[in-house]
C-alpha positions in Angstrom: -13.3 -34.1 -55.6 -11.6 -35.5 -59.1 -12.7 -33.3 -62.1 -10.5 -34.3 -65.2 -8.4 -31.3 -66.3 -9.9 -30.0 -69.3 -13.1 -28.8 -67.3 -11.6 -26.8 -64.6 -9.7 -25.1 -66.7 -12.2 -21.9 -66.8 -14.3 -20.3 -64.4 -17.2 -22.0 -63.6 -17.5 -26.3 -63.9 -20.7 -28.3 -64.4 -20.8 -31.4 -62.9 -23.2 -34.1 -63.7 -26.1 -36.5 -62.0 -23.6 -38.8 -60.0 -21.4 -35.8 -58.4 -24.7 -33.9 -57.9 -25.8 -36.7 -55.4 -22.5 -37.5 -54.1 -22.4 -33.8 -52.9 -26.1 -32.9 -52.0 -27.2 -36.3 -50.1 -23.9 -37.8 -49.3 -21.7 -34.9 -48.4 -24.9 -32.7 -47.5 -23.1 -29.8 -48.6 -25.0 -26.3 -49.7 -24.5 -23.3 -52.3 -21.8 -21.9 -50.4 -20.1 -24.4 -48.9 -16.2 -24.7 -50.4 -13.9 -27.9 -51.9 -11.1 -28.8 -53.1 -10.8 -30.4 -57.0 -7.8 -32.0 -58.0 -7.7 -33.3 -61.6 -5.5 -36.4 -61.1 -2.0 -34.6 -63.2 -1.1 -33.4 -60.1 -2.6 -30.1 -59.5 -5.6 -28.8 -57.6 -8.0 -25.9 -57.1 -10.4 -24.0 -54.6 -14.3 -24.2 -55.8 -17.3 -23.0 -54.1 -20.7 -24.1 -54.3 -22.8 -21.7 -56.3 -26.1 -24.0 -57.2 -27.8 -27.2 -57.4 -30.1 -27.6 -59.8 -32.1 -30.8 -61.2 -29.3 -33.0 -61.7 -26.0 -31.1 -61.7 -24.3 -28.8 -59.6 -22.4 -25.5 -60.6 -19.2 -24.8 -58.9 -17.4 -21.3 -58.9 -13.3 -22.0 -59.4 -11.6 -19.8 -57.0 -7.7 -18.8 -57.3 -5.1 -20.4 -59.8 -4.5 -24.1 -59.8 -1.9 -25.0 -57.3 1.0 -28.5 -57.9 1.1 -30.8 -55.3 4.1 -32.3 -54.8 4.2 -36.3 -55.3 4.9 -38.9 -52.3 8.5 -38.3 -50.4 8.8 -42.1 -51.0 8.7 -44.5 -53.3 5.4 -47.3 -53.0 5.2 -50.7 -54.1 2.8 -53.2 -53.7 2.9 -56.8 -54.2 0.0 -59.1 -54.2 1.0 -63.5 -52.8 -1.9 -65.2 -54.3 -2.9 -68.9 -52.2 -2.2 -71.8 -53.9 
C-alpha cells in the first residue's frame, strides 16, 4: 500500500477515511493481519494491523525500510493516436 515518505518514517502511521475502507471492506483484512508500504522513492516497509477505528486505521511499522532495486530494463511506451 503507497504511504508517502514522511509518514512512515516513525513507528506507528495513521491512515485516513479512503485507506480505512480500502483495507477493512475491500481487502477484508483484521488488527493483525500484515502489509507491505512502499512510499513511491523506492523503498518499503513491513506494517501490521494494530486497529480500526471510526474512520482510520493504525498500522504498527515493523523492521527498517528496505530499497528495492528499479526494473532490469529500460520501459517506454508510445501511444499512435487514429486519425
Amino acid at each position: 500500500m503507497y504511504v508517502p515518505a514522511e509518514q512512515t518514517r516513525g513507528e506507528r502511521v495513521l491512515l485516513g477515511r479512503d485507506e480505512h475502507r480500502y483495507l477493512a471492506r475491500v481487502l477484508r483484512l483484521e488488527p493483525g493481519d500484515a502489509l507491505v508500504l512502499f512510499d513511491g522513492e523506492g523503498y518499503e516497509r513491513d506494517a501490521r494491523i494494530t486497529r480500526f477505528g471510526r474512520g482510520e486505521v493504525e498500522l504498527a511499522v515493523v523492521g527498517a525500510p528496505r530499497q528495492v532495486p528499479g526494473p532490469p530494463v529500460a520501459v517506454t511506451l508510445l501511444q499512435a493516436l487514429p486519425r
